[in-house]
VODO-102717 format. One record per residue (C-alpha): x, y, z. Coordinates in pm, 1 decimal, always signed. Each point is the difference from the previous one (the first is absolute). Layout:
N
{rokol {X Y Z}}
...
END
This chain:
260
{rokol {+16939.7 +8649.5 +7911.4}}
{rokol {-319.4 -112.4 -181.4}}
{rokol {-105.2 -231.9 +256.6}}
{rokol {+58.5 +277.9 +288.0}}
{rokol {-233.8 +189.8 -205.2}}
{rokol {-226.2 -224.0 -76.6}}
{rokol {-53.6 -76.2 +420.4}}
{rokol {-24.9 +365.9 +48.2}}
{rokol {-274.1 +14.6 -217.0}}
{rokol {-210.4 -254.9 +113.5}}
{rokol {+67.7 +90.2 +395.7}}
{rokol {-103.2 +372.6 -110.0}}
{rokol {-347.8 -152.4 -196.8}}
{rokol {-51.4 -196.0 +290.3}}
{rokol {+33.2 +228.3 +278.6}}
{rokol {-225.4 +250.9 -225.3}}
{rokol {-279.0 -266.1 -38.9}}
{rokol {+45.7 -83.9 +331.6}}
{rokol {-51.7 +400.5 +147.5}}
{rokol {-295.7 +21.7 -282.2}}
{rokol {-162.2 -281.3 +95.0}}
{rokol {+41.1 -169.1 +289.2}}
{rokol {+139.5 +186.2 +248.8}}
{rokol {+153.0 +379.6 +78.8}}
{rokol {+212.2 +220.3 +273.5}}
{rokol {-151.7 +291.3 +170.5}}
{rokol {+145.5 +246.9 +227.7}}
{rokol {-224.8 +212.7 +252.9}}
{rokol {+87.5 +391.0 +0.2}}
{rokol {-218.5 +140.4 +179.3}}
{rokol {-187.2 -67.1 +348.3}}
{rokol {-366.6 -74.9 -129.8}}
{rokol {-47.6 -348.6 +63.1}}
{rokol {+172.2 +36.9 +374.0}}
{rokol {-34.5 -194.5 +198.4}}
{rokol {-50.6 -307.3 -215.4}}
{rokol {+297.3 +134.0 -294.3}}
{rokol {+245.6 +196.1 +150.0}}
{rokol {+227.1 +224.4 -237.3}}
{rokol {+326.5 -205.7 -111.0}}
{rokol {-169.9 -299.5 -12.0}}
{rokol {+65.6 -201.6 -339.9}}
{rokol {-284.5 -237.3 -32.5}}
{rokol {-79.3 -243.0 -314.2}}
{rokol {-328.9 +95.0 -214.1}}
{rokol {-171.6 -315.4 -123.2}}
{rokol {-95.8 +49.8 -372.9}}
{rokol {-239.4 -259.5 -74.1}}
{rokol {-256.5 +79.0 +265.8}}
{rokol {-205.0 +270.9 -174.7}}
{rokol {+61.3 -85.2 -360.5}}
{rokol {+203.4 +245.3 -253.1}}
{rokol {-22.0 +334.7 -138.0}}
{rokol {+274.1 +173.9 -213.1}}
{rokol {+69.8 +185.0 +318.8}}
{rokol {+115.3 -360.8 +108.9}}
{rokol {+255.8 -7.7 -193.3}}
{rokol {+371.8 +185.8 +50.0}}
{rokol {-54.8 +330.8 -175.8}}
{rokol {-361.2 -17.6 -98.8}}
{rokol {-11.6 -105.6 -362.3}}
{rokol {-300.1 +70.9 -130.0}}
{rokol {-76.0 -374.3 -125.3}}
{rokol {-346.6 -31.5 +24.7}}
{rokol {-273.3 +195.4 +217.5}}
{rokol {-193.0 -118.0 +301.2}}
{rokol {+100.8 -294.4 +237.1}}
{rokol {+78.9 -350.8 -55.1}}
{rokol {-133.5 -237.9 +230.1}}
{rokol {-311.9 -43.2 +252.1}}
{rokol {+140.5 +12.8 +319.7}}
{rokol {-48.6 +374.1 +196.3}}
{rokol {+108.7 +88.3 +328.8}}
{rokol {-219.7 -60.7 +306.2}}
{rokol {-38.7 +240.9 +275.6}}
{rokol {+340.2 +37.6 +226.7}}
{rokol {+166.4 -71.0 -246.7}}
{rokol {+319.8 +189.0 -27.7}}
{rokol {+84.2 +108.1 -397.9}}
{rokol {+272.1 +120.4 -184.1}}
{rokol {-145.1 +229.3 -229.1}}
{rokol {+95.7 +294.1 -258.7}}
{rokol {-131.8 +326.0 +139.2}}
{rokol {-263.9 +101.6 -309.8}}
{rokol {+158.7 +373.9 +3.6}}
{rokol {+377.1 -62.0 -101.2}}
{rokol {+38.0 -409.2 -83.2}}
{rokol {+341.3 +13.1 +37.3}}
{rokol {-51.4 +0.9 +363.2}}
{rokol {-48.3 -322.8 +190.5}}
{rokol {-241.5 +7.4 +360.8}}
{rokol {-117.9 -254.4 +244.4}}
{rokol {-314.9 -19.4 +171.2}}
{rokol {-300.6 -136.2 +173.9}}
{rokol {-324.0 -124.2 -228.0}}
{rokol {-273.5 +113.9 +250.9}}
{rokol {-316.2 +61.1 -260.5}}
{rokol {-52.2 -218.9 -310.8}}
{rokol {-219.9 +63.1 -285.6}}
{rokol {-350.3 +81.3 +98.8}}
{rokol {+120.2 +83.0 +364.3}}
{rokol {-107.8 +313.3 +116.6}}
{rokol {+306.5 +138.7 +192.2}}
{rokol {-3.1 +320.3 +263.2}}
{rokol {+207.6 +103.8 +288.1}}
{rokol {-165.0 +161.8 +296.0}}
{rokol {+228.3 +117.1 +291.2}}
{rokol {+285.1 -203.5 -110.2}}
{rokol {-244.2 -312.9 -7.9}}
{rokol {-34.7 -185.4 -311.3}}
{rokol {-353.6 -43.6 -97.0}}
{rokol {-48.9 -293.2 -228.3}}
{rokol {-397.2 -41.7 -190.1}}
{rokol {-123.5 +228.6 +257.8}}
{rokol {+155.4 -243.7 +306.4}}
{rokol {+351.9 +132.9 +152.7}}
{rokol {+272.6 -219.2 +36.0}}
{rokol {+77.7 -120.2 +307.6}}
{rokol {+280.2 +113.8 +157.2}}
{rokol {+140.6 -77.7 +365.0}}
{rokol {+271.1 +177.8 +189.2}}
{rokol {+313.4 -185.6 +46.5}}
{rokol {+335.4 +60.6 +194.9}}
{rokol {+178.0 +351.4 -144.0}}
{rokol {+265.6 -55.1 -276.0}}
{rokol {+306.8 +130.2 +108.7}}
{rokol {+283.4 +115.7 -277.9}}
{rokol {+334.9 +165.4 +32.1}}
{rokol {+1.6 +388.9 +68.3}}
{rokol {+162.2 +55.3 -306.8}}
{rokol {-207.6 -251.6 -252.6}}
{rokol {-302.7 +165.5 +158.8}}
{rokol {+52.1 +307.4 -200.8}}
{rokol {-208.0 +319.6 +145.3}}
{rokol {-153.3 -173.2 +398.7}}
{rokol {-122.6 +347.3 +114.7}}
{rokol {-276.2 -56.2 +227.5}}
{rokol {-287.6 +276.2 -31.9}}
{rokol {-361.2 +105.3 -75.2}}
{rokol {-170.0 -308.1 -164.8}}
{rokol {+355.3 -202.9 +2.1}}
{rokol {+54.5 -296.1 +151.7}}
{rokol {+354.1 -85.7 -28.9}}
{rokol {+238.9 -14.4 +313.5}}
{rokol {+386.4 -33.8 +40.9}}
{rokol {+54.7 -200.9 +244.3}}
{rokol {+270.2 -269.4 +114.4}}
{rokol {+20.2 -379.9 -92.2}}
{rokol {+88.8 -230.0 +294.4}}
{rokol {+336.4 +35.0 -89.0}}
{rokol {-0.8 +326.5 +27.7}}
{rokol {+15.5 +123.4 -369.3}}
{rokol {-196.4 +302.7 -123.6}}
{rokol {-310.8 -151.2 -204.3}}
{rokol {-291.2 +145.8 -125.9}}
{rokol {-352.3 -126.0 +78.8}}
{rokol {-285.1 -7.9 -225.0}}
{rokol {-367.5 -137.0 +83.7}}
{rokol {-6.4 -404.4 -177.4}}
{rokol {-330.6 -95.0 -68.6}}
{rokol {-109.0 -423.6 -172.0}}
{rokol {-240.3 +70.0 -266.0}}
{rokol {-186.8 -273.1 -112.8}}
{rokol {-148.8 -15.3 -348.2}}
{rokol {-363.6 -200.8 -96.5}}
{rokol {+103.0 -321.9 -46.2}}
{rokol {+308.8 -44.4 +280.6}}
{rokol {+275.2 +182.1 -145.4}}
{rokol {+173.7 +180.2 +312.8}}
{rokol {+351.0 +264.0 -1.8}}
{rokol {+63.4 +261.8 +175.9}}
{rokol {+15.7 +394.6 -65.9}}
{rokol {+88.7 +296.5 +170.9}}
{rokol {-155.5 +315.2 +95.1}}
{rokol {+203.5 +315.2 +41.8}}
{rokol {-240.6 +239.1 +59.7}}
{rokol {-295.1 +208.4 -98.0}}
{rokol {+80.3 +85.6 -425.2}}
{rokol {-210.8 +124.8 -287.1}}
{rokol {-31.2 -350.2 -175.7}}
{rokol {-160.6 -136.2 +337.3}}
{rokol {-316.7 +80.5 -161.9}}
{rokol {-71.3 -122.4 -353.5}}
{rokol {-337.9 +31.4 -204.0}}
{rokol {-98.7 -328.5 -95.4}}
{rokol {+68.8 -145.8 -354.4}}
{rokol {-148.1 -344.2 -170.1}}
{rokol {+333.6 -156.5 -128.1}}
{rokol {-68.5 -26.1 -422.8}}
{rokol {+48.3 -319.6 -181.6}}
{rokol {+388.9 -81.2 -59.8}}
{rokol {+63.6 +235.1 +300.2}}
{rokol {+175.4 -49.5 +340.7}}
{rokol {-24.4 +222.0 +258.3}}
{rokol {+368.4 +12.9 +225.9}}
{rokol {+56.2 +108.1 +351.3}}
{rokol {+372.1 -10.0 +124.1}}
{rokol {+48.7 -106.2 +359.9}}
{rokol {+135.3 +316.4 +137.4}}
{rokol {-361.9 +144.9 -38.2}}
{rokol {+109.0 +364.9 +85.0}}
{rokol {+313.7 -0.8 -213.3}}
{rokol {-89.6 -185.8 -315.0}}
{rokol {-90.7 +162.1 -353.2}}
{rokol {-227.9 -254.2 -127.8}}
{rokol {-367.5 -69.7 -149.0}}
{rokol {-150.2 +295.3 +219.0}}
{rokol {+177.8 +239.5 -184.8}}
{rokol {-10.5 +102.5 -342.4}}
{rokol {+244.8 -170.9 -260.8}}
{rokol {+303.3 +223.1 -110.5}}
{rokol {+342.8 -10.3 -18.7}}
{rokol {+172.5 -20.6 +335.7}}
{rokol {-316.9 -17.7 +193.1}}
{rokol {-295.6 -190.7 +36.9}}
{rokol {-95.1 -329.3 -204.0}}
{rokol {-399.9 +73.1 -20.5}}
{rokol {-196.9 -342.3 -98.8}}
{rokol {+281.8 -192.7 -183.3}}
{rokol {-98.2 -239.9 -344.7}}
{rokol {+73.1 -361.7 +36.0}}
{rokol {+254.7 +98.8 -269.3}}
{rokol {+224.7 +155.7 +193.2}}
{rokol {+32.5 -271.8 +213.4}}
{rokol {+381.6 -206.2 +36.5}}
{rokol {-62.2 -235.2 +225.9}}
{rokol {-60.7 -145.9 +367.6}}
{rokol {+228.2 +66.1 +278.4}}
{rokol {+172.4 -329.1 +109.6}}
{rokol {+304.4 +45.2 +228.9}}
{rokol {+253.1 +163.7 +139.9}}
{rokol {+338.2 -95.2 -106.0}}
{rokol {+200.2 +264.3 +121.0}}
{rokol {+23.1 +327.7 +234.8}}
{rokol {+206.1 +232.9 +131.7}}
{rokol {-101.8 +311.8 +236.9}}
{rokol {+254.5 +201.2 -233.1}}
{rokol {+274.7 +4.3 +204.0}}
{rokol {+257.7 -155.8 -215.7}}
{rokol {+285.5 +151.1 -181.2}}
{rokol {+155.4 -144.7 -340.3}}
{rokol {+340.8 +77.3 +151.9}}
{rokol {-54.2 -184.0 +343.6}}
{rokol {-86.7 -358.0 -63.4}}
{rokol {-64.9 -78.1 +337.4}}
{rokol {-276.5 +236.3 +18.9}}
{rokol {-221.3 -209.8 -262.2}}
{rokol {-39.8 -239.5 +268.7}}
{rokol {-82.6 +276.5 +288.6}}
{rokol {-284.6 +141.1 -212.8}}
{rokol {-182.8 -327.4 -90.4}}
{rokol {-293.1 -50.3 +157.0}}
{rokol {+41.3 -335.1 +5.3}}
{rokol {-392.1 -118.6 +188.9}}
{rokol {-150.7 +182.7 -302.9}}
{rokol {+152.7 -247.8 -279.3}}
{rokol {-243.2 -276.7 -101.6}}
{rokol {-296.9 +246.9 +124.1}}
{rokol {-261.7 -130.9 -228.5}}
{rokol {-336.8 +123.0 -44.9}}
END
């Protein structure tokens, strides 16, 4: 009995130093980062990459303040980060401005140090119907439902490559004409990040103002968890505990190993 105990032990200490340090699971919930993160993918966060922060760490002890480490993201990036208005909740998305980067969005056109980003349109990205959520075209929308070449209901959104200074190119989509299309610009503060999500017109993120279930506003380098590093797993949602067959069905098994 003691020994069985003793190799629970160290397999639990080592699979918590291993989540706290090295490497962690997150899920996506929600369609912000579409097209690049779709929601039920399960990708792997790498720890390391940024440094650590108590919000790091499973639970957030409060061990010591401020950030271990020199390493910071780069623009593109994608981060796992704790959203500054409730830190129990976990987000993911896209570093566009860094500190000293004044950021400002101008008919859904990021405009980075007073230069906008390229951006280039690309083929439409088609999604099933019923994944799509609301695909009502009308005044100032530009989303279509429409039919795949198999015949499925899909809907289709404008795709655009956006291309950051320095070569750093993903894509983005843009639904329509919104409010948030047009942000005043900011100059990102030291220890700050300023986060887009890839769905431009549905995404809560660094253009709005940080509170619980809402916006993110310019998030601390604290907050930070880590750096996006694969997908390991995803399922379109499909799947029932009491059909086993159908956890095979709903795997979409091209987006596994999607790194970033």
């Amino acid at each position: 009995l003691w020994e069985w105990l003793r190799f629970l032990l160290v397999f639990v200490l080592l699979a918590l130093a291993l989540r706290s340090f090295v490497i962690a699971p997150f899920s996506i919930p929600s369609r912000s980062m579409t097209p690049t993160l779709m929601v039920g993918d399960y990708l792997f966060t790498a720890k390391w990459s940024y440094g650590y922060s108590r919000y790091s760490l499973p639970f957030s002890p409060a061990l010591f303040d401020g950030r271990i480490g020199e390493d910071r993201p780069a623009r593109g990036d994608i981060v796992v980060f704790r959203a500054p208005a409730d830190p129990a909740i976990a987000y993911v998305k896209r570093v566009i401005g860094l500190p000293g980067d004044r950021v400002a969005v101008e008919g859904g056109r990021v405009i980075l140090n007073g230069e906008p980003v390229p951006r280039t349109r690309i083929a439409d990205f088609l999604e099933p119907l019923e994944e799509a959520g609301d695909c009502r075209p009308g005044p100032g929308r530009e989303l279509m439902p429409d039919e795949d070449a198999e015949g499925r209901p899909v809907c289709r959104t404008p795709r655009y490559r956006e291309t950051l200074p320095g070569g750093r190119s993903y894509t983005v989509l843009d639904a329509g004409d919104v409010p948030a299309d047009d942000f005043a610009e900011v100059t990102v503060p030291e220890g700050g990040y300023f986060l887009l999500g890839d769905d431009r017109d549905r995404s809560a993120d660094s253009r709005f103002e940080a509170r619980r279930g809402g916006g993110v506003g310019i998030v601390p380098e604290q907050y930070l968890v880590g750096k996006a590093l694969v997908v390991f797993w995803s399922s379109d949602g499909t799947a029932s505990w009491w059909n086993p067959a159908s956890w095979f069905t709903a795997t979409r098994w091209n987006r596994i190993g999607e790194s970033f």
